[in-house]
C-alpha positions as CSV (number, residue, x, y, z in Angstrom):
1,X,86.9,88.9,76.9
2,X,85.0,92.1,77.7
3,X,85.0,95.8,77.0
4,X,85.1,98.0,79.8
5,X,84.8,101.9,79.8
6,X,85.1,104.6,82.3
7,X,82.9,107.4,81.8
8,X,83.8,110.9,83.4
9,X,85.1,109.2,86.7
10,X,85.1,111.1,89.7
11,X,87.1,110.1,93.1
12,X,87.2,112.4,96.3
13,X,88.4,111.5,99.8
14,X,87.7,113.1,102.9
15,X,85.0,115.9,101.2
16,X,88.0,118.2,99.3
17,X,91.0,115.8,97.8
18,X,90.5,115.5,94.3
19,X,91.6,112.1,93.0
20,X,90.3,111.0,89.9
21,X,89.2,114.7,87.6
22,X,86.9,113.6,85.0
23,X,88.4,110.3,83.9
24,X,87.0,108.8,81.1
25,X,88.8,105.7,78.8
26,X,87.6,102.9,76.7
27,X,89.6,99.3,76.6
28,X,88.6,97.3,74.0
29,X,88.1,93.6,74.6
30,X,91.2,91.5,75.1
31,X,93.4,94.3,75.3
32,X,96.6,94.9,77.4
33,X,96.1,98.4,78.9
34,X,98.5,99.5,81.5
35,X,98.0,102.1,84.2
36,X,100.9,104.4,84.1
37,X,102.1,107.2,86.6
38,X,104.1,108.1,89.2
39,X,103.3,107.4,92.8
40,X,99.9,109.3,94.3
41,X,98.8,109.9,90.5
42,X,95.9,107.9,91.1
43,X,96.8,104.8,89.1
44,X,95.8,102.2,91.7
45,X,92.8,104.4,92.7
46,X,91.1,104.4,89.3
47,X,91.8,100.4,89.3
48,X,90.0,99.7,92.3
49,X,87.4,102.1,91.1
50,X,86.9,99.8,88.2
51,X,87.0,96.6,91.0
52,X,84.2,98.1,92.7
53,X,86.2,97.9,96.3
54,X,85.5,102.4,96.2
55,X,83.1,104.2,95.7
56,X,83.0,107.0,93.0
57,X,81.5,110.7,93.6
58,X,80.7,110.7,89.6
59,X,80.6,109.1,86.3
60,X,80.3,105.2,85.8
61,X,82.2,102.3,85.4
62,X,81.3,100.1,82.3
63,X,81.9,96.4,81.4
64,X,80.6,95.3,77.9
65,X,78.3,98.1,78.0
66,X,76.4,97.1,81.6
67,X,77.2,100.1,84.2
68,X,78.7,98.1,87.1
69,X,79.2,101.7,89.4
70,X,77.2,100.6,92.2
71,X,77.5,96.8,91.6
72,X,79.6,94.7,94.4
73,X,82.9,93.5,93.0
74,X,81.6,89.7,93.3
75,X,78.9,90.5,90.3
76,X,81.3,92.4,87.8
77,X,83.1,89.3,86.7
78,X,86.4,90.7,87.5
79,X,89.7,89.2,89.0
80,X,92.6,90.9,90.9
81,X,95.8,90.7,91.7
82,X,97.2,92.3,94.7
83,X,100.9,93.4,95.2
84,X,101.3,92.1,98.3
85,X,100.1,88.3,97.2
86,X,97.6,88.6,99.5
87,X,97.4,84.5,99.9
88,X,96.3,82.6,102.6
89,X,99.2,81.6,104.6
90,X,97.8,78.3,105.9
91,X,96.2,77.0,102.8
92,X,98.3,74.9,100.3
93,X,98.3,76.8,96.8
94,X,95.7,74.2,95.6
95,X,94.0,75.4,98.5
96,X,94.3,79.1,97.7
97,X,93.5,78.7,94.3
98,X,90.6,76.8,94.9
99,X,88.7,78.9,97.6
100,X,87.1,81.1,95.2
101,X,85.5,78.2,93.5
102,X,84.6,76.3,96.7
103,X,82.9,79.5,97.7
104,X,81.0,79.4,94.6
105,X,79.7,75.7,95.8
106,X,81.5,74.2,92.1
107,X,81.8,70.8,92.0
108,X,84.9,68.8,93.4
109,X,85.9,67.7,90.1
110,X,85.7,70.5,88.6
111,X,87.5,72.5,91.1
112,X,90.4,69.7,90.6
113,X,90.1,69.9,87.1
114,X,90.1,74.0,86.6
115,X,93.1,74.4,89.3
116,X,95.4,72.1,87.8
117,X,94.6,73.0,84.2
118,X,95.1,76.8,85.7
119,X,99.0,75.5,87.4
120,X,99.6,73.8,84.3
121,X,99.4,76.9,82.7
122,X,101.3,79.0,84.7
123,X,104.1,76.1,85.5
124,X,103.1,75.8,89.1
125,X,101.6,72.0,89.3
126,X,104.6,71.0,91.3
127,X,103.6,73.8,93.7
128,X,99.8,72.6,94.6
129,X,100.4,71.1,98.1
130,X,103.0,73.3,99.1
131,X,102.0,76.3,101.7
132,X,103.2,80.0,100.4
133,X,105.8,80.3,103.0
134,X,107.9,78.0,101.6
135,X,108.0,79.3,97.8
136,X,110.3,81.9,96.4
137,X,108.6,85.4,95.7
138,X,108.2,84.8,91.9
139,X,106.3,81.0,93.3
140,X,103.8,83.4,95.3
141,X,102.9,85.7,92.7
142,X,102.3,83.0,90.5
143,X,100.0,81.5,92.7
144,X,98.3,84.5,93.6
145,X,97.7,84.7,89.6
146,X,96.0,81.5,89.4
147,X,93.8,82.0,92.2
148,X,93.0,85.0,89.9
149,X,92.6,83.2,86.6
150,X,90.6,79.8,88.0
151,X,87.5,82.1,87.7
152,X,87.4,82.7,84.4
153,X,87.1,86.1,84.4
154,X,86.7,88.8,81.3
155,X,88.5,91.2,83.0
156,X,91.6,91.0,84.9
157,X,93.1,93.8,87.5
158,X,96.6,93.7,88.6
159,X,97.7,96.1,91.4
160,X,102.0,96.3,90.4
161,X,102.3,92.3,91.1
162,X,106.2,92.7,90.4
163,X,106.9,95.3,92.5
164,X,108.2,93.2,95.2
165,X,110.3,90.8,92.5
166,X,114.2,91.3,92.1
167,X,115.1,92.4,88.9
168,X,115.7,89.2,87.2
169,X,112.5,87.7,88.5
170,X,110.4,91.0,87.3
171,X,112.2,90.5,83.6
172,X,110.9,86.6,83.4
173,X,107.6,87.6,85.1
174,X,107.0,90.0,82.2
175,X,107.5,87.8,79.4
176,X,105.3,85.5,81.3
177,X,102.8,87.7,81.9
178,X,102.6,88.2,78.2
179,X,102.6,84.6,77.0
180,X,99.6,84.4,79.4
181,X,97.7,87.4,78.0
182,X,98.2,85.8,74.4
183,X,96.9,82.5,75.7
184,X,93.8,83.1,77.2
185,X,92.7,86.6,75.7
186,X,91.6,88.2,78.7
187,X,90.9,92.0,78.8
188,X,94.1,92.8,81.4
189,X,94.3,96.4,83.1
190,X,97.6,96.7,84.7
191,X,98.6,99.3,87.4
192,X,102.8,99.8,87.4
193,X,104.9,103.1,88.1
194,X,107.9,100.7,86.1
195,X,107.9,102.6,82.2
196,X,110.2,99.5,81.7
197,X,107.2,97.0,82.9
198,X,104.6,99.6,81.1
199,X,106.8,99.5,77.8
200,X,107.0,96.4,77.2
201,X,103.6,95.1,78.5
202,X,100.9,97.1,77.1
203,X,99.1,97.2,73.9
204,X,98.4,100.8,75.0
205,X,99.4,102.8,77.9
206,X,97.7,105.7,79.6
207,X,100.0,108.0,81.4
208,X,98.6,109.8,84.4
209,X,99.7,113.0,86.3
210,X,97.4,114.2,89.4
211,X,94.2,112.7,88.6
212,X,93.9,113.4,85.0
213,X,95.3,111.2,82.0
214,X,98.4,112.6,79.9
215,X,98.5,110.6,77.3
216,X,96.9,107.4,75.9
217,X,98.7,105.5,73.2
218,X,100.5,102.9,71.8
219,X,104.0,102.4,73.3
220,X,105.8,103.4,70.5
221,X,104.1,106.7,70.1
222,X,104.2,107.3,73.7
223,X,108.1,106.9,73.1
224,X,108.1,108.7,69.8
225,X,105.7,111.7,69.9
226,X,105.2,112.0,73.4
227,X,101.9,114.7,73.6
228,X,103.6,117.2,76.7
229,X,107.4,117.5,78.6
230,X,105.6,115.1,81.6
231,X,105.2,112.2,79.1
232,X,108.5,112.8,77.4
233,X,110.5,113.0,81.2
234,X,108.6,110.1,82.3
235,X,108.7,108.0,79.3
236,X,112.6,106.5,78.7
237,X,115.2,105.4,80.7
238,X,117.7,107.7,80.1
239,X,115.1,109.9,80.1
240,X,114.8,112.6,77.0
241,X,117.3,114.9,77.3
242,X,115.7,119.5,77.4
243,X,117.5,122.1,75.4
244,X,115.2,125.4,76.1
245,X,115.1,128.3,73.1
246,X,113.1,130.1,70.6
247,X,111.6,129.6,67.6
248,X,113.0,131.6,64.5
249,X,112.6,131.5,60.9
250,X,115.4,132.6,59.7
251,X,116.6,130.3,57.0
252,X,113.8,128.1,57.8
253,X,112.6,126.6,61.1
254,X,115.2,126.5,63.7
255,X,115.9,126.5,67.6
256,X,117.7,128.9,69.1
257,X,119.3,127.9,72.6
258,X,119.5,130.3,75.2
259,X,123.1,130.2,75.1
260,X,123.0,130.6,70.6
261,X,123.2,127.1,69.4
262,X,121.4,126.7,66.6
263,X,118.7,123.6,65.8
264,X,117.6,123.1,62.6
265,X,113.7,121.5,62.4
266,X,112.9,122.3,59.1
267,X,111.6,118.6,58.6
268,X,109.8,118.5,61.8
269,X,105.8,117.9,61.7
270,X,104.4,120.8,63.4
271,X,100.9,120.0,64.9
272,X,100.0,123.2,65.6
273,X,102.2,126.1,63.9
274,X,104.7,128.1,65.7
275,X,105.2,131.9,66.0
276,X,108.6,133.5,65.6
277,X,110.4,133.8,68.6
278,X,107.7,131.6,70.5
279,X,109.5,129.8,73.6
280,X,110.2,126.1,73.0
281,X,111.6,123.5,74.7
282,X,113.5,120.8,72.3
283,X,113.4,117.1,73.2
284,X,116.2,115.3,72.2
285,X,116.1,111.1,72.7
286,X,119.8,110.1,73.9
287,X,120.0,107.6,71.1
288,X,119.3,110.5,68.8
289,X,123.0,111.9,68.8
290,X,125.6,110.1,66.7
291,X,129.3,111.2,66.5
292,X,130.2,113.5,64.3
293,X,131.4,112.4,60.5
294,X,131.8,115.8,59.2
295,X,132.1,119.5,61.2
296,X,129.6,121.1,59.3
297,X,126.4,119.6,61.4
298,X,128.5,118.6,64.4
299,X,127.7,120.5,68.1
300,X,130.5,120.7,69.8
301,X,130.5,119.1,73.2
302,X,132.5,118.8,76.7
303,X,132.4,115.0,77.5
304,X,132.1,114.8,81.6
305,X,131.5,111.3,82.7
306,X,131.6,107.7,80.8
307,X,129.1,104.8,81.8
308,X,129.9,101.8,80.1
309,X,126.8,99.5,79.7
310,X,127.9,96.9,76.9
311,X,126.1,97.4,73.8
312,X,126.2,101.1,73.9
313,X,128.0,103.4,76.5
314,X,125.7,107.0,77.9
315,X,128.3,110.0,78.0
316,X,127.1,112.6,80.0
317,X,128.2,116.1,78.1
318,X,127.3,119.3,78.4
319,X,126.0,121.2,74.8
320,X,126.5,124.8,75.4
321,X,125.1,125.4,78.9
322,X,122.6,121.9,78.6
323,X,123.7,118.9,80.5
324,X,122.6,116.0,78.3
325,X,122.8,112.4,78.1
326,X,123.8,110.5,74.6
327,X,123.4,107.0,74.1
328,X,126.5,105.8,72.0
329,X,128.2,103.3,70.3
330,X,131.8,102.4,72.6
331,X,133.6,102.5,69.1
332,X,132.3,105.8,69.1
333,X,134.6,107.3,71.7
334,X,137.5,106.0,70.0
335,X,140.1,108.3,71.0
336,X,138.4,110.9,73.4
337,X,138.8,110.9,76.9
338,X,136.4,112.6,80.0
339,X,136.9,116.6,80.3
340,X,137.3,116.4,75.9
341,X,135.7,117.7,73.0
342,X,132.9,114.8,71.5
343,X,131.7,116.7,68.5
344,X,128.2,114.8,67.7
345,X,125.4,114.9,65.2
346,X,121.8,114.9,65.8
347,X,119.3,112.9,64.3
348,X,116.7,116.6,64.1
349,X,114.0,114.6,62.0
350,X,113.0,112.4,65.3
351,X,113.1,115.0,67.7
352,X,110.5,116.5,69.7
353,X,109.5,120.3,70.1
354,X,107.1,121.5,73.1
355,X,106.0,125.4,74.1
356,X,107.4,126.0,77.0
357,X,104.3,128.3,78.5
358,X,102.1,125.1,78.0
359,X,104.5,121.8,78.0
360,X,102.5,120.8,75.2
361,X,103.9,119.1,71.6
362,X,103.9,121.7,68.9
């Protein structure tokens, strides 16, 4: 395992195009961290920053408290994993995995020993004298994670490995992924633009938007008190739903809508306090809304379109002049049909409240 830190990190390209702006993050040893952002937010940059395959304009790159910034990737005891496999199409997988090590002038037995102790691991021993055009796309990424792992590395880089998985093969690459982190305690840094993949990965995430970090945090705060409206629309699949107002004080703390709907957040945490009529955007999760039990803290609602999904159904409504998406019990649309009142409840204590001038969480 090994710490590493990035200390005011600067990234240009081609003399003017700002990458990376004065990154700086510490991952503690044996952590999961994942790189989270949409594409061209500098995600995979930063990685291969930390690889040592670019060169950075400033700051330095930091593992277990040696700076590494003008090191070659070979001497900062890192290992990486490509999207694209990157495997060596006429070696057998023992082969591949064994190259780095052979390279490395290690003995033959231990070579033998490490790689199949490494495919044992990762359920690939069947796989060793195979070549990688003939295994399945989950086979290949497997392999090209062993070739990573054999070294021994402190630190290990992947570059979104499942991007080019089906969806079935992404979900059972995951959980594998993270048996393997718990077995051999490895400080992993993860690149993905999947908030599913990032979610349910990380030990913490840091969210990036044009260079700069967002937010870094735990997934569940990312989800819960998400620190601007860029981590709260990126964060979530439905993503949170927006209802834009004021903020007045008349019996209490409330929201006004545009449109006169009142939100009371009386029991909301306020980080920083709000004026009277400040401009505020309200975040409402989907699973937040509930039907109605009783009209006196119901909101009225049109119901427009249905999507069934099993275990809960999303009903796309509109609340007032807000489109917004509620995640719902089916036995809760007993009796309404599309283009019908839904009169639903609001779980107000979990929501989340931003200034609009800023984005930022009040």
């Amino acid at each position: 395992m090994a710490q590493v830190a990035v200390k005011h990190l600067d990234k240009v390209y081609q003399g003017n195009t700002h990458i990376l702006k004065d990154l700086s993050l510490e991952i503690d040893s044996g952590e999961f961290l994942v790189l989270l952002g949409p594409s061209g937010c500098g995600k995979s940059t930063l990685l291969n920053c930390i690889a040592g395959l670019l060169d950075v304009e400033g700051g330095r790159v930091e593992i277990d408290g040696k700076d590494v910034t003008n090191s070659d990737p070979s001497e900062r005891g890192i290992a990486m994993v490509f999207q694209s496999y990157a495997l060596y199409p006429t070696k057998t997988v023992y082969g591949n995995m064994a190259f780095n090590l052979r390279m490395k002038r290690k003995s033959k037995e231990f070579i033998d020993q490490k790689v199949k102790e490494t495919a044992e691991l990762l359920q690939i021993s069947e796989l060793l004298d195979r070549k990688p055009a003939t295994l399945s796309g989950g086979q290949r990424q497997r392999a090209a994670i062993g070739r990573a792992l054999v070294r021994d590395a402190a630190v290990c880089l992947f570059d979104e490995p499942l991007s080019n998985l089906d969806a079935k093969l992404r979900t059972e690459m995951r959980i594998e992924l993270k048996k393997l982190h718990k077995k051999i305690k490895s400080t992993f840094i993860y690149v993905t633009h999947d908030q599913v993949e990032a979610m349910t990965l990380a030990t913490r995430i840091a969210v990036m938007d044009a260079g700069r970090f967002s937010q870094i945090s735990t997934p569940d705060e990312l989800y819960e008190r998400p620190a601007n409206v860029f981590v709260a629309r990126f964060i979530g699949s439905p993503a949170m739903n927006f209802i834009y107002g004021t903020i007045s004080f008349e019996s209490g703390i409330n929201v006004i809508s545009h449109d006169g709907i009142r939100f009371d957040i009386s029991s909301y945490p306020f980080l920083t306090k709000p004026q009277n009529g400040q401009r505020v955007i309200l975040g409402v999760r989907p699973e937040l809304f509930h039907r109605a039990t009783s009209d006196a803290k119901s909101y009225s609602t049109l119901l427009n379109i249905v999507e069934p999904l099993g275990a809960n159904v999303l009903c796309y409504c509109q609340l007032g002049k807000s489109d917004i998406v509620a995640s719902l019990n089916p036995s809760d649309l007993a009796g309404v049909q599309t283009d019908e009142e839904l009169k639903l409840e609001i779980d107000l204590s979990k929501v989340s409240v931003f200034d609009e001038a800023s984005s930022l969480r009040l």
